[in-house]
C-alpha positions as CSV (number, residue, x, y, z in Angstrom):
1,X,0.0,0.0,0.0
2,X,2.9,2.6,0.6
3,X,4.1,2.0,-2.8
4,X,0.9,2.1,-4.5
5,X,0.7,5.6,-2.7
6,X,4.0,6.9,-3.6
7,X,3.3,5.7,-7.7
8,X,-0.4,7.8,-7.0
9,X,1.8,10.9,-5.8
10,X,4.2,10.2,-9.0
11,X,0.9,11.1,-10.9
12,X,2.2,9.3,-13.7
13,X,0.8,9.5,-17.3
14,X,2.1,6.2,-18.2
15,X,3.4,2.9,-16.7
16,X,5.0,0.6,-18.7
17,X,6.4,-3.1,-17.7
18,X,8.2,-6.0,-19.9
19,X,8.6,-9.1,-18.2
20,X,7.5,-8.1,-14.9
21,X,6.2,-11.7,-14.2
22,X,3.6,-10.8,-12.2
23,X,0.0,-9.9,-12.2
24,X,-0.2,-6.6,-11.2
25,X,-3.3,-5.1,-8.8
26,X,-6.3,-3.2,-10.1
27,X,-5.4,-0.1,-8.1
28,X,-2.0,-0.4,-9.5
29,X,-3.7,-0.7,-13.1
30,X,-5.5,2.0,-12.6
31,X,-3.0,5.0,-11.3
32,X,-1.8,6.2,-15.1
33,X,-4.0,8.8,-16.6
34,X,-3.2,7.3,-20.0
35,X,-2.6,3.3,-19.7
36,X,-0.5,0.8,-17.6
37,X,1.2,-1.0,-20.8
38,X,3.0,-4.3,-21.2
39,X,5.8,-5.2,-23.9
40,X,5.1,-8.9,-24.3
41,X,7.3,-11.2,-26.1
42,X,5.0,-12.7,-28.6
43,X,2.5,-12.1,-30.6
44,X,-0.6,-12.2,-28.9
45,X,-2.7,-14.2,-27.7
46,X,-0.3,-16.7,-28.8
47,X,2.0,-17.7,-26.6
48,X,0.4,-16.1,-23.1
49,X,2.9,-16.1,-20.4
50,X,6.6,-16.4,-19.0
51,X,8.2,-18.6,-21.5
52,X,6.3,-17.0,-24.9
53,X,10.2,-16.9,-26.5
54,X,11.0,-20.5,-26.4
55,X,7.3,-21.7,-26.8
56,X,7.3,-19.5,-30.2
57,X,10.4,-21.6,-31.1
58,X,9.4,-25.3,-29.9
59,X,5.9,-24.3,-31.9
60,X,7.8,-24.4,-34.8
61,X,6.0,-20.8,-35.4
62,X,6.9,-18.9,-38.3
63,X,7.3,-15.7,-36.7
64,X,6.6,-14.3,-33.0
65,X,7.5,-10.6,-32.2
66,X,6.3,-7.6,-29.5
67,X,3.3,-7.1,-28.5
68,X,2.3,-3.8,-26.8
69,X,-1.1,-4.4,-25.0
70,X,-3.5,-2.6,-21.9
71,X,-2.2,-4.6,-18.7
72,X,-5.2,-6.6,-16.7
73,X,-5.4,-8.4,-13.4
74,X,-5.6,-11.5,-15.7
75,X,-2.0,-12.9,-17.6
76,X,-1.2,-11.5,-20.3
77,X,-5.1,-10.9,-21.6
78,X,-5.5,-7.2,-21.4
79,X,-6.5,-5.5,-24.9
80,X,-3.9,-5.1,-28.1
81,X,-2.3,-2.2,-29.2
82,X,0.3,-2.7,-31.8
83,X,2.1,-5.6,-32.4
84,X,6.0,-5.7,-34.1
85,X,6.8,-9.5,-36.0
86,X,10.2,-10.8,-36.4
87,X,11.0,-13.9,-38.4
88,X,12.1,-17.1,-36.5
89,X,14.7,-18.6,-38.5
90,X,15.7,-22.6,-38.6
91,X,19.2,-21.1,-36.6
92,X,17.4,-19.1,-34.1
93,X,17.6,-20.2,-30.3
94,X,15.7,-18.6,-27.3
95,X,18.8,-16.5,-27.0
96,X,18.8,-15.2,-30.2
97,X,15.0,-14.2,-30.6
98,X,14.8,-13.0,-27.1
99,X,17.7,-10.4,-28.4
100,X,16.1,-9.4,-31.6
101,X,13.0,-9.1,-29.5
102,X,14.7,-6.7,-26.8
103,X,15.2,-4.2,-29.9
104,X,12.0,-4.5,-31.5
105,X,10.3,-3.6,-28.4
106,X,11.9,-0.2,-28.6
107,X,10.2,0.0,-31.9
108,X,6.7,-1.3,-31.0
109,X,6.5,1.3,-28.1
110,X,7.6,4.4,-30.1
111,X,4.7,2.8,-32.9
112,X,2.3,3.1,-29.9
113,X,3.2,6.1,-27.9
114,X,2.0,8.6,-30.0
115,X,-1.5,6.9,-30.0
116,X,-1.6,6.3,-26.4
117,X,-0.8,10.6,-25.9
118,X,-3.9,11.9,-28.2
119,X,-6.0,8.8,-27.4
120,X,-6.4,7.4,-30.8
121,X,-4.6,4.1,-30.2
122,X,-6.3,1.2,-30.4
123,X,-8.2,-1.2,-28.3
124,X,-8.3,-4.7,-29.8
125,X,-9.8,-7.5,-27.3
126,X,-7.8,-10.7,-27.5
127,X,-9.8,-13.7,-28.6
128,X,-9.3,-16.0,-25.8
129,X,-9.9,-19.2,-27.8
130,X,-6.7,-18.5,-29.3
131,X,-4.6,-18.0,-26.0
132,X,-2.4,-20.7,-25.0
133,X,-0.4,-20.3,-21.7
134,X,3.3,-20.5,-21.8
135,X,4.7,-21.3,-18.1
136,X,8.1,-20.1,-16.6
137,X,10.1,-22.6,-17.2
138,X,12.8,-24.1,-14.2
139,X,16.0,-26.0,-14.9
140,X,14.5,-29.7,-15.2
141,X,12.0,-28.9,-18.3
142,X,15.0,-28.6,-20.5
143,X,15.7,-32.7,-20.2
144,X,15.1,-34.4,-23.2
145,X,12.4,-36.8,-24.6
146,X,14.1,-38.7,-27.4
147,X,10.9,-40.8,-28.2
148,X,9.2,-37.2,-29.3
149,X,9.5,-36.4,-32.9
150,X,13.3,-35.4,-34.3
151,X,11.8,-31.6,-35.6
152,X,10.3,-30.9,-32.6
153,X,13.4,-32.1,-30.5
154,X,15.8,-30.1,-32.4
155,X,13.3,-26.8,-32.0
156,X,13.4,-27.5,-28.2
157,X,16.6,-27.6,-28.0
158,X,17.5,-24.4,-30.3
159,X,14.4,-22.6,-27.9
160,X,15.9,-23.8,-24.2
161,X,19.3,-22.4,-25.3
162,X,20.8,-20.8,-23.2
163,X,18.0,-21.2,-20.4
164,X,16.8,-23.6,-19.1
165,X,19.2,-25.4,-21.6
166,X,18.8,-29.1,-22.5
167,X,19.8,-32.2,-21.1
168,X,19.6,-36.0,-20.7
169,X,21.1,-39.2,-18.9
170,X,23.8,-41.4,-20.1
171,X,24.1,-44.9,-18.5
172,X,26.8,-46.8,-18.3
173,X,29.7,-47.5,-15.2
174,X,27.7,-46.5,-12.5
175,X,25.4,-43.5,-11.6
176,X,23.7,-42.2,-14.7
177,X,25.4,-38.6,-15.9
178,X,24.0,-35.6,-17.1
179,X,24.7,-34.6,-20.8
180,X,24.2,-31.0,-22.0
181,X,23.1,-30.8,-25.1
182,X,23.9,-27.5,-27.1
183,X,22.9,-27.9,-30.5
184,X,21.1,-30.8,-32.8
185,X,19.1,-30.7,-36.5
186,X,16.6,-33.5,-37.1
187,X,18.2,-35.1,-40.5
C-alpha cells in the first residue's frame, strides 16, 4: 500500500512493464491517466505467459514478435495495441530471438506512444480461444524426450538455449550422468 501511494503521488501518465512476471493489482492498473502497458514477447494471444520466447520456437511458429497491449489483473489478456513481427529462422535459439525481440520492443512502443498521448490508439480485445499459456520454465523442463519427434526435438533444443538449456542421462559405469546438449538438426 505505501508503494501504490508513492506511484499515486508520482501522478504518472504512463506505466510501462516488460517481463515483470507478475500480475499486477487493479489499483496499481488504474494509477496512469493514460494506460498501464506491457511489452510482451510474442504475438498475442499466442504464446500467453513467462516462457512465450521458447514456446514460439518449440511451436515451430513462423514468426513471433512484441506485443504492446493494456495490462489486466488476468495474464497477459488485457487489450492489443500494436504488435511488431520478427522472423524465427531454422538457426534461431531462445537466445537469439529473445535479443532481436529486446530491440524491437523499442520500436513497437515508439509505434504506440503517439497513439496512447492523443487517445487514438487502439483497443483490440484478444480472442481467448486462441490464447495458450506458456509457463516459466525451471531448470529440469529442458531434459530431453528422445521418443518425441526429431523436428520438434531439435526446436526445443535451439528454444531452451541458453536457459533452461537441455539435457539428458547417459548410462553406463555406475550413476547415470548428465549430458548438455547445445545444438542438434533433425536429419
Amino acid at each position: 500500500e505505501a508503494f501504490l501511494a508513492e506511484l499515486r503521488d508520482l501522478a504518472p501518465d504512463l506505466i510501462v512493464v516488460m517481463a515483470y512476471g507478475q500480475i499486477l493489482s487493479k489499483a496499481l492498473i488504474r494509477i496512469p491517466r493514460l494506460a498501464c502497458i506491457n511489452l510482451h514477447g510474442s504475438l498475442l494471444p499466442r504464446h500467453r505467459g513467462a516462457s512465450c520466447v521458447q514456446a514460439a520456437i518449440e511451436a515451430g511458429d513462423a514468426e513471433t514478435g512484441v506485443t504492446v497491449m493494456h495490462v489486466a489483473p488476468k495474464l497477459d489478456s488485457g487489450d492489443i495495441i500494436h504488435a511488431e513481427r520478427i522472423l524465427i529462422s531454422a538457426q534461431d535459439t531462445g537466445g537469439s530471438v529473445h535479443d532481436r525481440l529486446a530491440q524491437v520492443a523499442a520500436e513497437a512502443l515508439s509505434a504506440a506512444l503517439p497513439g496512447l498521448l492523443d487517445g487514438s490508439a487502439p483497443r483490440v480485445p484478444q480472442d481467448a480461444a486462441l490464447a495458450n499459456y506458456a509457463p516459466k520454465l525451471e531448470r529440469d523442463d529442458g531434459r530431453i524426450d528422445w521418443s518425441g519427434d526429431a523436428d520438434r526435438i531439435a526446436r526445443r533444443i535451439r528454444a531452451y538455449d541458453p536457459w533452461p538449456g537441455t539435457w539428458c542421462l547417459v548410462e553406463g559405469g555406475g550413476e547415470p550422468k548428465r549430458f548438455k546438449v547445445f545444438a542438434a538438426e533433425a536429419g
